[in-house]
C-alpha positions in Angstrom: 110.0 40.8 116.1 113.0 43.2 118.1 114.0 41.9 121.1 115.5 43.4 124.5 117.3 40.6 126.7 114.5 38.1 125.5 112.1 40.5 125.7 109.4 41.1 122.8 109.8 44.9 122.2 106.0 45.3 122.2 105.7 44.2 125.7 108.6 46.4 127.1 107.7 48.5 129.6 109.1 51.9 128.2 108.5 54.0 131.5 111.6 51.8 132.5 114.7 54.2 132.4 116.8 51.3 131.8 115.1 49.8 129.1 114.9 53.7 127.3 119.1 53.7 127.8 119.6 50.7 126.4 117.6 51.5 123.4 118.8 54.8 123.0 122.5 53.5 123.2 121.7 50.3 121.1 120.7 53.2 118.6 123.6 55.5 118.9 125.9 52.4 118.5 124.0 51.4 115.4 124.2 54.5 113.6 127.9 54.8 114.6 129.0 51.7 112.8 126.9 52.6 109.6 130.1 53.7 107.8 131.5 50.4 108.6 128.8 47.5 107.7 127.3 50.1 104.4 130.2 48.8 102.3 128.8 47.7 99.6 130.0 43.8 99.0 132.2 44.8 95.6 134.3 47.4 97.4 138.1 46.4 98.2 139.6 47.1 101.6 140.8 50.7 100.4 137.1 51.7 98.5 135.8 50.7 102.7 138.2 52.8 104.1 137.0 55.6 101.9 133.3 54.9 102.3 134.1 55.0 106.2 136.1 58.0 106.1 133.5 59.9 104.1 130.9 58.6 106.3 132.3 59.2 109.7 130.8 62.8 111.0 127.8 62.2 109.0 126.9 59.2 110.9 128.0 60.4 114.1 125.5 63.2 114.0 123.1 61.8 112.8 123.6 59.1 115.7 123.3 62.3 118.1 120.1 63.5 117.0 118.6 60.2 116.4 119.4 59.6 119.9 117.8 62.6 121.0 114.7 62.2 119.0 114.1 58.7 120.3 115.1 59.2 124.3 112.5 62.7 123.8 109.7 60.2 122.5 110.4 57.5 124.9 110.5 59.4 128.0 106.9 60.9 126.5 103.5 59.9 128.0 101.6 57.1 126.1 104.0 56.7 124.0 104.0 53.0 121.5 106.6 51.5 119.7 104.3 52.0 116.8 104.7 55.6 117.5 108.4 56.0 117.6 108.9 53.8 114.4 106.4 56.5 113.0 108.1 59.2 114.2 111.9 57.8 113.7 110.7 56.8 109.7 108.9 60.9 109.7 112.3 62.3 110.9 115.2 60.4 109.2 115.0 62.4 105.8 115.2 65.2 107.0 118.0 64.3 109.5 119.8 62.8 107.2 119.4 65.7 104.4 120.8 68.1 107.4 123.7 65.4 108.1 124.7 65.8 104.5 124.6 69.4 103.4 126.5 70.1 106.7 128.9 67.5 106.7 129.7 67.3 103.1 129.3 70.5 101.3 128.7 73.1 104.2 131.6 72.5 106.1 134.8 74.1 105.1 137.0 71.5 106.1 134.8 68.5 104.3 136.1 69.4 100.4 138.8 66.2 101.5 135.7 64.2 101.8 133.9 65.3 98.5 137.1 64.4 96.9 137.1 61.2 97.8 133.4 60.9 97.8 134.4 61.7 93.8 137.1 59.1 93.5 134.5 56.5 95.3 131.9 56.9 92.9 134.0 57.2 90.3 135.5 53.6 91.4 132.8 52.1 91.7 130.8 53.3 88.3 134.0 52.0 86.4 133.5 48.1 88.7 130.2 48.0 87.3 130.8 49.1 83.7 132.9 46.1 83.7 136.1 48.2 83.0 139.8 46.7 84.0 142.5 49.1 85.8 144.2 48.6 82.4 141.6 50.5 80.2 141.0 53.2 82.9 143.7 53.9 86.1 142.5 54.6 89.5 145.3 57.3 89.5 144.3 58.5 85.9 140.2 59.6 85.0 138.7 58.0 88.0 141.0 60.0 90.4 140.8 63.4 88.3 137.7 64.8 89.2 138.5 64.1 92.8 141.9 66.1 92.6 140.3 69.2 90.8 137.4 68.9 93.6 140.1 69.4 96.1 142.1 71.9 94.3 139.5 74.0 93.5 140.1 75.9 96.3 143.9 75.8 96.6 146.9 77.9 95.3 150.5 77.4 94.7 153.3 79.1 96.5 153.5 81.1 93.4 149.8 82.3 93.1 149.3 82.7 97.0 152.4 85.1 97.1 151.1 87.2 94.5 147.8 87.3 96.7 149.0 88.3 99.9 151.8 90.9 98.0 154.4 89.4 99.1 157.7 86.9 98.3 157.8 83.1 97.8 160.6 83.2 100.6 158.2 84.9 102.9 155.2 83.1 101.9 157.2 79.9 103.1 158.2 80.9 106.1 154.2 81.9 106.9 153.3 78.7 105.6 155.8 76.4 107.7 154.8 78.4 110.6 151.5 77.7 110.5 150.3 80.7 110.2 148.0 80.1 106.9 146.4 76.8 108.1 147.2 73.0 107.2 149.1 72.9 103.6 149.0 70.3 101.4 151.9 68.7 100.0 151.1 67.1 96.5 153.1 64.5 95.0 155.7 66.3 94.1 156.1 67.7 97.9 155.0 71.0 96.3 152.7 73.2 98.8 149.0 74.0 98.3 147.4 76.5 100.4 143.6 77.2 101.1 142.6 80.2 99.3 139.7 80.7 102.3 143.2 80.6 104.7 144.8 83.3 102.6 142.3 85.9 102.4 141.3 85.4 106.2 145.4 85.9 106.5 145.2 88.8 104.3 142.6 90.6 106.2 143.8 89.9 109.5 147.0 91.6 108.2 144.9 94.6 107.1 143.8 95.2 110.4 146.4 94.8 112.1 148.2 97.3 110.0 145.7 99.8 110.0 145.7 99.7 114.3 149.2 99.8 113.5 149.0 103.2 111.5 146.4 104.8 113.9 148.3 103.8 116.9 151.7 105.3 115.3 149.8 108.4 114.1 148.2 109.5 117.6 151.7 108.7 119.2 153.0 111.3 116.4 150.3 114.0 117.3 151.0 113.4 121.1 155.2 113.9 120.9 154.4 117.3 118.2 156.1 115.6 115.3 153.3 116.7 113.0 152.5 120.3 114.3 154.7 121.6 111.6 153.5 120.1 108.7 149.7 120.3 109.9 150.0 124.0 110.9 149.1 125.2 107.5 146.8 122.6 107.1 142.8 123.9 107.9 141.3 121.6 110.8 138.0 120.5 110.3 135.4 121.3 112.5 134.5 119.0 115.5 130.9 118.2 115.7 
């Protein structure tokens, strides 16, 4: 039987504001620390790090609206603790289905995350084949698909010049500035760039060129630098 203080949780009086906060923050500080006590026993220190690093937002969400859910049914008239376990056990799925398609694969910044969601499982499927290090390298197959998830979206200095239309020397020089996001260096200390960061780059550019061309343009008109060459020119209409 759950207990408050001593207290049977049946017999808690849950129109008392104090006892709803300290359930509702006994909750939140459950869910938060999910990432750290759902290590499985086999993982090493670095698979827990992982696990907890993949984990993190999810949980802490999903903490929120837990949180949320349970102070809303508390503070609620006749309410049981029957009928918040039944509403808690109604509403976790699909809280926790919403935690994970935002968190993992909605998100634009979570593809780190899927990579080394990837490398995890990966780990871990080799651990219970039975496999050694020696047969199959953490840095070798297990780490591969988690690389190519995290690369999938990424170009070299080479392929994201030739994007944006312009040199590797200036390509650097708008990367170190910061201008096209966080870049990742790979072993190597080579740069790779979010595609996503260079075509929201590139069409920012566009823009700004094109207010650029109008604004030039009507400046033009204004000082009578084009009334020669439009004078032969038929003007259309105005509506």
């Amino acid at each position: 039987m759950s207990t408050r203080q001593g207290v049977p949780l049946e017999t808690t009086d849950f129109d008392d504001f104090d006892g709803i906060c300290y359930t509702a923050n006994q909750l939140e500080l459950a869910m938060t620390t999910l990432a750290r006590t759902a290590s499985a026993p086999s993982l090493d220190i670095q698979g827990r790090k992982e696990l907890s690093f993949v984990l993190a937002d999810i949980t802490a969400g999903l903490a929120a609206k837990l949180s949320s859910l349970v102070n809303a049914q508390l503070t609620a008239k006749k309410t049981s603790p029957k009928a918040v376990e039944k509403v808690v056990a109604e509403k976790v799925p699909g809280l926790l289905e919403e935690a994970f398609v935002t968190g993992l694969l909605v998100s634009k910044a979570a593809a780190e995350q899927r990579a080394v969601l990837l490398h995890l499982l990966s780990t871990v499927q080799v651990q219970s084949l039975g496999l050694t290090e020696k047969a199959l390298p953490r840095d070798s197959a297990a780490s591969a698909g988690a690389r190519e998830a995290s690369e999938d979206d990424e170009l070299t200095s080479e392929a994201a010049a030739k994007l944006l239309n312009v040199s590797r020397s200036h390509l650097n020089t708008l990367a170190d500035s910061g201008a096209l996001g966080e870049i990742r260096r790979t072993a190597g200390n080579h740069r790779r760039i979010s595609k996503t960061a260079l075509l929201e780059y590139k069409a920012r550019s566009k823009e700004r060129q094109g207010r650029g061309l109008d604004a030039m343009m009507a400046a033009s008109q204004k000082l009578g630098l084009y009334d020669d060459e439009l004078a032969g020119v038929p003007r259309r209409a105005s509506r």
